[in-house]
C-alpha positions as CSV (number, residue, x, y, z in Angstrom):
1,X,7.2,-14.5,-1.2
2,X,6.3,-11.4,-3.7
3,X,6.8,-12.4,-7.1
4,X,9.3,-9.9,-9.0
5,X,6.6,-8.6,-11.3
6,X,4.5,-7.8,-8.6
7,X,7.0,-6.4,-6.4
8,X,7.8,-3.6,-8.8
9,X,3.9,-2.5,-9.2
10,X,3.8,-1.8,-5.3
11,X,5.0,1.9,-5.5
12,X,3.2,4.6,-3.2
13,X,-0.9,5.5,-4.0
14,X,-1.6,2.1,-5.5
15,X,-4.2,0.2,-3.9
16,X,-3.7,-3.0,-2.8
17,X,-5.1,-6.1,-1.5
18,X,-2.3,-8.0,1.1
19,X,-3.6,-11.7,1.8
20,X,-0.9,-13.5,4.4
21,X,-2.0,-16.0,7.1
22,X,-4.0,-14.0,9.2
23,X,-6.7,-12.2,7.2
24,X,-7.0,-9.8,4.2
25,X,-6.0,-6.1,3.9
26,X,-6.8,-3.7,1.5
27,X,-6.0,-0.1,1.3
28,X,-3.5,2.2,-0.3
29,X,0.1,2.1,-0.3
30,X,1.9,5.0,1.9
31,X,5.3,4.4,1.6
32,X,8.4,1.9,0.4
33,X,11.5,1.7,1.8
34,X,14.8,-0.1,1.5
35,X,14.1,-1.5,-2.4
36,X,14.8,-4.8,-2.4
37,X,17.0,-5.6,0.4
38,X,16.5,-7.8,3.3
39,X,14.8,-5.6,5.5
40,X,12.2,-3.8,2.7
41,X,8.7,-3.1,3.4
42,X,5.8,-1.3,2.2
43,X,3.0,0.5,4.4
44,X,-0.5,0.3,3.5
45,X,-3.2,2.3,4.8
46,X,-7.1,1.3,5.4
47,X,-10.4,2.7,7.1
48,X,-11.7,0.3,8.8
49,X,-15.0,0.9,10.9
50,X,-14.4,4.5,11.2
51,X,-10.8,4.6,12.2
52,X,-7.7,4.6,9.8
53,X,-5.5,1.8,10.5
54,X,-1.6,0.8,9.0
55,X,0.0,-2.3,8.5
56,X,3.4,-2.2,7.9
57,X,4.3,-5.7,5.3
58,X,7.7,-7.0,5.1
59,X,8.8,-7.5,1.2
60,X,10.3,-11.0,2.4
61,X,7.8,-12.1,4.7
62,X,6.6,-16.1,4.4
63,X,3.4,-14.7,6.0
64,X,2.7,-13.4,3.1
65,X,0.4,-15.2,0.8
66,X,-0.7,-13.3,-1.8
67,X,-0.4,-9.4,-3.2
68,X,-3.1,-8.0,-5.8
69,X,-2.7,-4.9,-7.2
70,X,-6.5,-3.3,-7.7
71,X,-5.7,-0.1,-9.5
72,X,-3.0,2.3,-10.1
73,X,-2.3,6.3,-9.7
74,X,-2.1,8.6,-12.6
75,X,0.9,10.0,-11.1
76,X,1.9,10.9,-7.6
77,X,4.2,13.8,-7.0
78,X,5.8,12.7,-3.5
79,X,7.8,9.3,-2.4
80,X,5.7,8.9,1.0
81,X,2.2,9.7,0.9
82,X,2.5,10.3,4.5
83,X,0.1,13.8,4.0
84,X,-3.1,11.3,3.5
85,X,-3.3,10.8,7.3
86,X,-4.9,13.9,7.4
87,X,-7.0,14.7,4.7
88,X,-10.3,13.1,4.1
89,X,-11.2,10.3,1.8
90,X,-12.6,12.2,-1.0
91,X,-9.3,14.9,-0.8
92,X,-7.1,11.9,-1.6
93,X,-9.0,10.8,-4.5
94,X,-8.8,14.1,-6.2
95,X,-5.3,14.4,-4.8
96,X,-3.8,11.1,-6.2
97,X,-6.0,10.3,-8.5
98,X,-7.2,6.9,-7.7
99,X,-10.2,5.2,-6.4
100,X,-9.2,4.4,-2.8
């Protein structure tokens, strides 16, 4: 489980590291849906090896061992960050304003 304080820092163009039983994934945070509620999740985004890859994290998953939040926005405009599919690396820095 997410603690509370944690939870509410996980908001879209934050980058995150996501540790649960299977590995470690870091990348920046796309999307959030359903607040709190049983079926919640966030989506988190990564280049890995070339290719962009998305996980899709349950809020209330028991797979889930540990969230770290590794730096914040200044501000983002938009509630899904959906557009940084398909725009480059260095277009979503200047976009977002983090180091992703």
């Amino acid at each position: 489980m997410i603690e509370k304080e944690i939870l509410n820092q996980i908001k879209p163009g934050a980058v995150v590291s996501v540790q649960d039983k299977f590995g470690t994934f870091k990348g920046v945070v796309l999307a959030r849906k359903h607040g709190n509620e049983a079926g919640a999740t966030f989506t988190v985004r990564a280049i890995l090896e070339g290719v962009g890859v998305e996980k899709i994290f349950p809020i209330n998953s028991s797979s889930i061992v540990k969230v770290k939040i590794l730096s914040f926005p200044k501000k983002v405009h938009r509630a899904k960050l959906y557009f940084l599919r398909k725009i480059s690396k260095k277009k979503s820095r200047q976009k977002i304003g983090v180091a992703a």
